[in-house]
N, C-alpha and C positions, 0 to 999 in steps of 0.2 A: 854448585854444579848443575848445569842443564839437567833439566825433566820434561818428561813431555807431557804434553797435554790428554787431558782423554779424549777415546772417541768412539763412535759406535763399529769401529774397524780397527782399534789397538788390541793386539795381541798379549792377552792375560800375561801376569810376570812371574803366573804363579803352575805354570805348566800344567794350565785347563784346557787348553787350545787342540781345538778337534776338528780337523782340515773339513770332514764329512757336514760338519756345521756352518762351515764357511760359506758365504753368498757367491755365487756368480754376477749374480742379476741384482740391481736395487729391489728394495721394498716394493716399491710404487714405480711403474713407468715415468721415463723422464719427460719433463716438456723439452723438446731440443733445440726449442730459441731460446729461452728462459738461459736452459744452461749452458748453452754458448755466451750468453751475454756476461752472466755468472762470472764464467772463466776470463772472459774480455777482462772485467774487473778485477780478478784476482790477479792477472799475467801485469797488469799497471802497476798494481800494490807491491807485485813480487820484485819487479824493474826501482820502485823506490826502494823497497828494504836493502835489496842488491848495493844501490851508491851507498845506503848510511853503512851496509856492513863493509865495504871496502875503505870508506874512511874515517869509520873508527877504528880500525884496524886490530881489534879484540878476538874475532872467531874467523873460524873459518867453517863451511857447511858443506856435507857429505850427505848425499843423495846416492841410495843405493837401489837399483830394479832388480828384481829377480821376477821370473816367471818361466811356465810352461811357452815353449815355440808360439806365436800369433797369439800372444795374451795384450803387446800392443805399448810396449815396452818402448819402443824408440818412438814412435807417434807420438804415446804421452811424454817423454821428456822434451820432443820438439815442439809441442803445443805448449808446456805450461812454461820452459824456458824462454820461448820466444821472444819475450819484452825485456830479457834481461840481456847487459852490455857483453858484449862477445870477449873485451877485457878483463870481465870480471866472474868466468865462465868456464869450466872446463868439463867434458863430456871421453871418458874412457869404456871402450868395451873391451870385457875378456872373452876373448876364443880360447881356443883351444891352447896350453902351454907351451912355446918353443923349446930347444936345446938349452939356453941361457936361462928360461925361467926353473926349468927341471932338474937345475941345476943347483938351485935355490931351495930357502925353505917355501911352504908354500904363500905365508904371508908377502914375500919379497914381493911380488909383482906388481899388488897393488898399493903397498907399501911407498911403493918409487911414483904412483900416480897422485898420491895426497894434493888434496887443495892448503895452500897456504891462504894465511890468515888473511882477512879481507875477501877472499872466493869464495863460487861455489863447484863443490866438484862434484860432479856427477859418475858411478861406475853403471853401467849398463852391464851387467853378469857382475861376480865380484869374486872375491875370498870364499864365498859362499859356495861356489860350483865346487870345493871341493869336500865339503860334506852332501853335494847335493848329485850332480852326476857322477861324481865317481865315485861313489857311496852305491850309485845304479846300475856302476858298470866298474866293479872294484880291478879290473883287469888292467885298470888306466896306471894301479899302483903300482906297476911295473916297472914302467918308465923312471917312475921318480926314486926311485934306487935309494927307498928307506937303507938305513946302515942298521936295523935289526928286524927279526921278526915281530910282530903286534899283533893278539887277536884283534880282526875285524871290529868288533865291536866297541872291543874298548880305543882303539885307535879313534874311532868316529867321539866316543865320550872322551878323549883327550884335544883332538881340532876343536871343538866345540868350547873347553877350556881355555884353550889358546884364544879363540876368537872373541871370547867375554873378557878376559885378560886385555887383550889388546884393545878393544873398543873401550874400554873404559879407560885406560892409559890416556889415548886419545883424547878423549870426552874432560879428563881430567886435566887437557894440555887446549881446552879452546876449542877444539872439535865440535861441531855439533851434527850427530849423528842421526839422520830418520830413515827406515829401510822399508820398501812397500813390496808386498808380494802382490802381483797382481794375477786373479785366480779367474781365470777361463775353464767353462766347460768342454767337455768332449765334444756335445754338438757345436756349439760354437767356435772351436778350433776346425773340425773339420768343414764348418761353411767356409772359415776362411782360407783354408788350404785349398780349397775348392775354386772358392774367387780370386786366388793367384793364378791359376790354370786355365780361369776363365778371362780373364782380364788381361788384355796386353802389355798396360802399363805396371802390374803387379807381377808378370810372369819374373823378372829378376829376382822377388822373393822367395822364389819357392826353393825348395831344397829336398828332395829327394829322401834322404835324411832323419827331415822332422819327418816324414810320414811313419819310416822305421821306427824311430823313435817312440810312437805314440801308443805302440804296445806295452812299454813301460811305464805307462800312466801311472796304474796304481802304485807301481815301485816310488814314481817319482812325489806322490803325494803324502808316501808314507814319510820318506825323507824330509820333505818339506816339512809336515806336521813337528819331526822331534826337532831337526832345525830351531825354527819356529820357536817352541815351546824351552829349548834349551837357550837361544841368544835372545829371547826381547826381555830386556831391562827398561828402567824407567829412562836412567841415560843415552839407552839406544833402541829404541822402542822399535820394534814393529809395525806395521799396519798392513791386513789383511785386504785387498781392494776388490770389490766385484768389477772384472773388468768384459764380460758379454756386451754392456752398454760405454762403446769411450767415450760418450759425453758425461756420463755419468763417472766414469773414471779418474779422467783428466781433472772433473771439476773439485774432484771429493782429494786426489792429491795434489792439488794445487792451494784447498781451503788447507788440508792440516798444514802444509807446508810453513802458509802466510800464518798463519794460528802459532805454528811452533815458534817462528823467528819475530814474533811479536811477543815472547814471552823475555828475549834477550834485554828489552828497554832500548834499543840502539839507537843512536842520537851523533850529533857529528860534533864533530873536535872542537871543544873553547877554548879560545885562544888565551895564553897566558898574559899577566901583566906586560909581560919583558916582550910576548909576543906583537901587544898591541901598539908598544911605544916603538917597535921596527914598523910597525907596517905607516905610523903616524909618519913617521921621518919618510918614506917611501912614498906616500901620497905627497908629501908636498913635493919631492921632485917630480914625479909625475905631473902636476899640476902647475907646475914652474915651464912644463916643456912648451 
């Protein structure tokens, strides 16, 4: 069964993880042609691993983003996917729950977005918003018309069960699971809200919203932490990303990514005896035309 690799941003398995310890920023300043270049190379690497895992047709990979608003969440899946075939690709974000999904339990929705084997699926929000914002704004449990009463608390330690439950199911069925929180500061959230406002071609971004939203920082990091410390397994690991710098971001989830799916051995299909002696008979009418 898949394990991941280590790294200096894998989330302990052993519920050490202390959001307040978490980086924002790298160690060291980036050089940022270096790590464009970096990336250049890993986004190549990632575009070949892509064909061999589509035609081995063994796994399938699940990329999941979570983060605070302007942590930069859709930039880095469009930077580090970009070399990869649009066939072999798929990209879902969760909003907010419709009538049909509220309808459901709450795994259903993403459930019904899974990559099939040979893909990569990517969720932008996931299963996770529902120990994560509505854990911040429990009034959202309204909606979803549990059929009994649950103390709070234990309700959030039983999604939390479900969610290690089903990822490993997964994980056990081909699945290859890596989840990145990507951890932006206050101040650097607020520059960026900022350079929405200031920016013409960024003013679409902005949302009114997140700035409400940003009073519930602490709420939301609290959440994040047991999260965090409750689902990263070896088979579905976590990774904690300082995202204040996205070249440094991008580069650092694109390396573990190419690191994780170099761990699978993937290799492309040998043809069988019986396969070779069709293709022998086929070249020669080709060769006859």
């Amino acid at each position: 069964m898949f394990k991941a690799i280590a790294s200096p941003h894998l989330v302990p398995f052993d519920g050490s993880f202390r959001e307040k310890a978490a980086r924002t920023a790298p160690v060291k300043a980036t050089d940022k042609d270096e790590s464009k270049k970096r990336l250049k190379k890993l986004v190549e690497e990632l575009g070949e691993m892509q064909e061999l895992l589509y035609a081995s047709d063994q796994y399938a990979v699940l990329l999941i983003f979570q983060a605070l608003d302007a942590a930069g969440k859709d930039s880095t899946i469009g930077k580090v996917l970009t070399g990869i075939n649009p066939l072999g690709c798929q990209v879902f974000s969760f909003k907010a729950p419709n009538a049909e999904e509220l309808d459901h339990d709450f795994l259903w929705r993403t459930t019904r977005c899974l990559p099939e084997r040979g893909r990569i699926g990517v969720f932008s929000r996931s299963h996770y918003e529902e120990v994560l914002v509505v854990r911040v704004h429990p009034e959202y449990l309204k909606a979803q018309k549990l059929p009994h009463k649950t103390d709070p608390e234990k309700l959030w330690q039983e999604r939390f069960e479900s969610i290690r439950e089903y990822e490993l199911h997964l994980v056990r069925n081909g699945v290859v699971i890596l989840k990145f929180w990507l951890n932006v500061s206050e101040d650097e959230q607020r520059r960026r809200f900022l350079s929405r406002l200031d920016e013409p071609h960024k003013s679409w971004k902005f949302n009114p919203r997140d700035v409400y939203e940003r009073r519930f920082r602490n709420a939301y990091l609290e959440a994040y932490e047991e999260a965090l410390n409750a689902t990263s397994k070896p088979w579905a690991p976590w990774y904690a990303i300082p995202a204040d710098d996205k070249d440094y971001m991008r580069e650092t989830v694109a390396e573990i990514i190419v690191d994780n799916l170099k761990r699978l051995a993937l290799a492309y299909p040998t043809p069988s005896a019986e396969d070779r002696a069709k293709f022998a008979e086929q070249r020669k009418v080709l060769e006859a035309e």
